[in-house]
C-alpha positions in Angstrom: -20.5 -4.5 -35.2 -20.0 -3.1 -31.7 -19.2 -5.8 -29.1 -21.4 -5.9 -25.9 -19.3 -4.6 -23.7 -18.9 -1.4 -26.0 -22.3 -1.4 -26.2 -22.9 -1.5 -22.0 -20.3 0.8 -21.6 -22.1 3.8 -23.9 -25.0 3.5 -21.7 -26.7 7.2 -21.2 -28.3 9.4 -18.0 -32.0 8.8 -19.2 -31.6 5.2 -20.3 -30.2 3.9 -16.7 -33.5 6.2 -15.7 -35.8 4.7 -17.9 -34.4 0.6 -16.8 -34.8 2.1 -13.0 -38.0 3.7 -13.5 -37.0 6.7 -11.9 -36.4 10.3 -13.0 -33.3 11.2 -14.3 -32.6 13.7 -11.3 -33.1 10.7 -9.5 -30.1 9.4 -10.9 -27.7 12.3 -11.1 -28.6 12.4 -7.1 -27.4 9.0 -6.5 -24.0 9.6 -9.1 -23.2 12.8 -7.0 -23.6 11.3 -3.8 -26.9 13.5 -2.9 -29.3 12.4 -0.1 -33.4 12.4 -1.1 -32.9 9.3 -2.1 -33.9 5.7 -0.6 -32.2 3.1 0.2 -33.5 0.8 -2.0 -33.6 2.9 -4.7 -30.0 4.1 -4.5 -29.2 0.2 -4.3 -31.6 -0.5 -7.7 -29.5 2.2 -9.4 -26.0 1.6 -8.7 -26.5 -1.7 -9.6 -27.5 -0.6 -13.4 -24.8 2.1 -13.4 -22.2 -1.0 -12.7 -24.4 -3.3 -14.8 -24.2 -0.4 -18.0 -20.7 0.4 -16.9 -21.8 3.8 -16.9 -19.2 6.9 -16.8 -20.2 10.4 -17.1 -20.1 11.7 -20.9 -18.5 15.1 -19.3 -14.5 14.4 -17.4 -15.1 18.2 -16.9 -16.9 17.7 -13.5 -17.0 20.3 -10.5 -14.4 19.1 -8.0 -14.2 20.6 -4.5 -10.2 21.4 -3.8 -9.6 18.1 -1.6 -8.1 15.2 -1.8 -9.5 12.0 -0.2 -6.9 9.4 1.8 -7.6 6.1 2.9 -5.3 4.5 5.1 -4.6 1.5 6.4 -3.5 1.6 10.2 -3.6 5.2 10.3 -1.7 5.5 13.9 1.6 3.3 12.7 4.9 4.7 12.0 4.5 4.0 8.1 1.1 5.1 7.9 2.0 8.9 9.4 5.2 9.1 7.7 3.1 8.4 4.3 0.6 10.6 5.2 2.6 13.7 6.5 4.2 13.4 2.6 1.0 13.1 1.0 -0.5 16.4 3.0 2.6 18.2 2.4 2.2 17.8 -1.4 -1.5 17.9 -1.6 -1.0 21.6 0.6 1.6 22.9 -2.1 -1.1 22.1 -4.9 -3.7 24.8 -2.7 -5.7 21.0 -1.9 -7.0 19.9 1.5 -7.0 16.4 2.6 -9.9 14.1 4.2 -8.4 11.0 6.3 -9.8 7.5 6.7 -9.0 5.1 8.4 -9.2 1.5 6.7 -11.2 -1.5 8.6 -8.8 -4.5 10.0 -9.3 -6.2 6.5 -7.3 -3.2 4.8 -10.7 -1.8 3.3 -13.0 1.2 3.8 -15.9 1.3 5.9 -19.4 0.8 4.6 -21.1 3.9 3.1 -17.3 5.6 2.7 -17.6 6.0 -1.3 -21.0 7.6 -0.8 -19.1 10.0 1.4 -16.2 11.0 -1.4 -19.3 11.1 -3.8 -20.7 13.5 -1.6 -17.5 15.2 -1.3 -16.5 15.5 -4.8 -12.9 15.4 -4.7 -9.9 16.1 -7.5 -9.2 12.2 -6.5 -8.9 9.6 -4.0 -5.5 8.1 -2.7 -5.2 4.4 -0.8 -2.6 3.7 1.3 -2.0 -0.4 2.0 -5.6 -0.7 0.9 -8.0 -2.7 -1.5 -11.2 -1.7 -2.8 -13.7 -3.8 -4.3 -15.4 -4.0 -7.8 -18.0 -2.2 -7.1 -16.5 0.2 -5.2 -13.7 1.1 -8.1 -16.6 1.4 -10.9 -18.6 3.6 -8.8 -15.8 6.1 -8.6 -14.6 5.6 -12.4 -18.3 6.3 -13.1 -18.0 9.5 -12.0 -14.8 10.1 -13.1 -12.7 10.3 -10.0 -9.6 9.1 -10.1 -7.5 6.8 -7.9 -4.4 6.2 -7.0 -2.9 3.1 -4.7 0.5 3.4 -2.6 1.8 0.3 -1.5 -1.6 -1.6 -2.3 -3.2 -4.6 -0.3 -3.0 -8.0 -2.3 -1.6 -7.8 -5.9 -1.9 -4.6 -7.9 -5.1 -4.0 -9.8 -4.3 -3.5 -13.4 -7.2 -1.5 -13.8 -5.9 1.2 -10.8 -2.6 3.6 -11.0 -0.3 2.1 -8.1 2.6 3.7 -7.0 5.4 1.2 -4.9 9.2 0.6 -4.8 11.6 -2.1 -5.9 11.0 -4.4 -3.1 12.5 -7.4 -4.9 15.4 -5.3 -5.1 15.3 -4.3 -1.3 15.3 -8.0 -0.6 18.3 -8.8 -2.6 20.2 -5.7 -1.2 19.8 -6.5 2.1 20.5 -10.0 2.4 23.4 -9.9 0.2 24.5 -6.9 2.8 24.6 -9.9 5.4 26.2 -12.1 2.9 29.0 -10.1 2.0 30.2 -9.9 6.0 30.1 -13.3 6.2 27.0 -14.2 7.4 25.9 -17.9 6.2 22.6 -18.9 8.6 20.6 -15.6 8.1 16.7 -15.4 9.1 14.0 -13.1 7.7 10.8 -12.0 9.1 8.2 -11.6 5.6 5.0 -10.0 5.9 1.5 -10.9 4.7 1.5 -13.5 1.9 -1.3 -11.3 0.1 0.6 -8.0 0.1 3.3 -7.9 -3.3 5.9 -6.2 -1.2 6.1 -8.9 1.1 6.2 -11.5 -1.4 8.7 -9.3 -3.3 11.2 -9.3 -0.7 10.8 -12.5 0.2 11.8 -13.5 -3.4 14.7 -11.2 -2.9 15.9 -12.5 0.1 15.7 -16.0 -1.4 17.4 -14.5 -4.6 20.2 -13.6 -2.8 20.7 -17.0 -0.7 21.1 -18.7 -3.7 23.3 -16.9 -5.9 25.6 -17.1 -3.1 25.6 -20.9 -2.8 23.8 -21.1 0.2 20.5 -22.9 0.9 16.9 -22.0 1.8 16.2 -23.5 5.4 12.5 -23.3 5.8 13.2 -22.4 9.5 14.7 -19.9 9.3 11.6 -18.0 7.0 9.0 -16.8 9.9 5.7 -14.3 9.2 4.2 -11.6 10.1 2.0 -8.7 9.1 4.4 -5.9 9.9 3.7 -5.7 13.6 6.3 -4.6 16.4 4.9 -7.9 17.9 5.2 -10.1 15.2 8.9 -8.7 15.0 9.2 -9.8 18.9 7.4 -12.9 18.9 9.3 -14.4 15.3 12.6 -12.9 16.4 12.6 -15.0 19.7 11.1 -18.2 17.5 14.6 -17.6 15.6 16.7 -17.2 17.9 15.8 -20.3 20.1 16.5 -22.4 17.7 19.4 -24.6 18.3 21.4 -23.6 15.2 20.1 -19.5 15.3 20.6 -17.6 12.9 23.7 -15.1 13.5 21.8 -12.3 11.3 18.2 -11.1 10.4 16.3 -9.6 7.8 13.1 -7.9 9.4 11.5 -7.1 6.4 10.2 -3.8 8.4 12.1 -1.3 10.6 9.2 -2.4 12.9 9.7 -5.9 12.9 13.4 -4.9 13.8 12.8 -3.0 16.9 11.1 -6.3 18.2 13.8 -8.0 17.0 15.8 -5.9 19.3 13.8 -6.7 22.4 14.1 -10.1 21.5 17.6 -10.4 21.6 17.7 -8.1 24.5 15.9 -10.6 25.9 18.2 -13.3 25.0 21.3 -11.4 26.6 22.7 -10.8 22.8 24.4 -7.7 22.2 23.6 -6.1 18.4 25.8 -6.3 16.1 28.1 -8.5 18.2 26.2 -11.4 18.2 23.2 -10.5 15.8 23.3 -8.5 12.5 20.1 -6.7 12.0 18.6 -5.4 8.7 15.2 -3.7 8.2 13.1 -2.3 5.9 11.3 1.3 5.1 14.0 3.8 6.6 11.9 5.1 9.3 12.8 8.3 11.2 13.1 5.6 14.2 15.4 3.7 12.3 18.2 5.9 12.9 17.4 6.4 16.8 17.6 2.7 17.5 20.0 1.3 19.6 22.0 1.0 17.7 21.2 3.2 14.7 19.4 0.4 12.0 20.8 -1.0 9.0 17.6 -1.0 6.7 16.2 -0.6 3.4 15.2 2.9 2.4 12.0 3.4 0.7 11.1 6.6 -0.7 8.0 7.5 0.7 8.6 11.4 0.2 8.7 10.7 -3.7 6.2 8.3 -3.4 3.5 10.3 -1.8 4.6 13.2 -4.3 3.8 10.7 -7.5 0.3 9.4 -6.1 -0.8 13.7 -5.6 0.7 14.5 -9.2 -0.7 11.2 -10.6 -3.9 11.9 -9.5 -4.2 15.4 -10.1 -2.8 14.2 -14.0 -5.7 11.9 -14.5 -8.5 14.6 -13.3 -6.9 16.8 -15.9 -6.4 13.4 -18.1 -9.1 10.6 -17.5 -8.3 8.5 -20.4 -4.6 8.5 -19.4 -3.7 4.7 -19.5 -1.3 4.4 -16.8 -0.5 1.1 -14.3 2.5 1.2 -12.1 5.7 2.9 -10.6 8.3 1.1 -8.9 10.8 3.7 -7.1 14.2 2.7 -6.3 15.2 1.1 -3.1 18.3 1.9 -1.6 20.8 0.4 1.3 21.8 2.2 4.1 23.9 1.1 6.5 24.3 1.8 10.0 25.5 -0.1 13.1 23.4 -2.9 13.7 25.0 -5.1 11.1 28.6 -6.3 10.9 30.8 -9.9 10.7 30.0 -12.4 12.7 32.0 -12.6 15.5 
């Protein structure tokens, strides 16, 4: 016997018509994004097309040649490094790209899935953002795919993510700091809802106590990956009366303001304070001087999220959940032994 959920899920065109008591043009209008239709219609039938779990009978849909991006903090460092990797691929693949940027709470503004209805596209890419519920099955109704980089809060396992081995990252770089000697060793985390931050946290952490060495709570100051969180927390750090003789910013952001901060402080970097951040940056390397970080492959990752979702248009019964890329050390001069 069929279970309900099988049963909701095989809902058809002229049935989510009939329960709407509309016409079934009606429908495919408000499935394809189409104006003509009212508000409070539109609003009657996407709630049965969530309610039926509806998905087009056909994957074999008419795309247009573009690929839809949202993005969280569009203007930052990380954001236009992504999304000059994400172009670059979608360009070799003969797509073009539409660009959002993501509200303050990492998610899209209102009416933006209407828009990539409208639009049509091979698939939809989110960079640091969430979507909700509703949002998710209105695009898996019509059978566009999505693809998350780096996503906001824990990763969905209904939606493809693509990320790195931040756990890993954490371990590397603290134990970097470690094995030069450093004992008191601070670290700037970011947003408690985002897995990377809570990853490298974990890694940091990891590393303290495989080396014998304890977990002072002080020493562990937040932040949401903010040049001024990196400022303000690197200053909180360093005026304490035992300070920490090396950092983890768990951002090559965070580390420039943990720059001025010592700068402020009349430290010298790496003599007095060992720096390590995170991402790899093209600013890393034009610090002052050059950054120690974490290198986060943001090239490869862009190129997975494009292939992925060009995959799933071809594939859309492709089970698929995550990709964790390597993370990788690289060290340059703002880290050595403490003096």
């Amino acid at each position: 016997m069929p279970t309900e959920d099988a049963s909701r899920s095989r809902a058809t065109l002229s049935e989510v018509a009939s329960q709407a008591d509309v016409s079934v043009s009606t429908v495919s209008k408000v499935l394809n994004g189409r104006a003509g239709v009212s508000d409070e219609t539109r609003a009657r039938i996407e709630a049965l097309l969530q309610d039926k779990r509806y998905q087009q009978r056909n994957p074999k849909r008419q795309v247009a040649p573009l690929l839809d991006v949202l993005c969280y903090e569009v203007d930052s460092p990380f954001g236009s490094e992504v999304l000059a990797s994400i172009e670059q691929s979608a360009r070799q693949r003969r797509l073009g790209m539409v660009l959002t940027g993501a509200t303050e709470r990492s998610t899209p503004y209102p009416h933006w899935v209407d828009d990539v209805l409208r639009r049509q596209p091979v698939g939809v890419v989110l960079i640091a953002c969430r979507l909700s519920a509703e949002d998710k099955q209105r695009l898996r109704s019509r059978n566009i795919p999505l693809v998350v980089i780096d996503p906001a809060g824990t990763p969905a396992p209904d939606v493809p993510s693509i990320g790195s081995a931040d756990w890993n990252g954490g371990y590397q770089a603290t134990r970097h700091l470690i094995d030069l000697g450093h004992t008191r060793i601070g670290i700037i985390t970011g947003p408690t809802d985002m897995l990377a931050s809570t990853a490298r946290l974990s890694g940091y952490r990891a590393a303290l106590e495989s080396a014998g060495l304890g977990n002072d709570p002080a020493l562990i100051r937040p932040g949401r990956f903010h040049h001024a969180d990196g400022l303000e927390q690197g200053r909180t750090l360093l005026a304490l009366p035992d300070r920490p003789t090396a950092i983890f910013a768990s951002s090559d952001l965070y580390a420039l303001g943990v720059y001025e901060a010592a700068r402020s402080f009349g430290l010298t970097i790496p003599g007095d304070l060992s720096v390590v951040g995170y991402d790899d940056l093209r600013i890393a390397q034009w610090a002052g001087p050059p950054l120690t970080t974490v290198h986060v492959p943001l090239v490869a990752m862009a190129e997975q999220a494009v292939h992925l979702v060009m995959r799933l248009n071809d594939e859309p019964e492709l089970a698929f959940s995550r990709i964790d890329l390597d993370t990788t050390l690289v060290v340059r001069g703002s880290s050595a032994k403490p003096v």
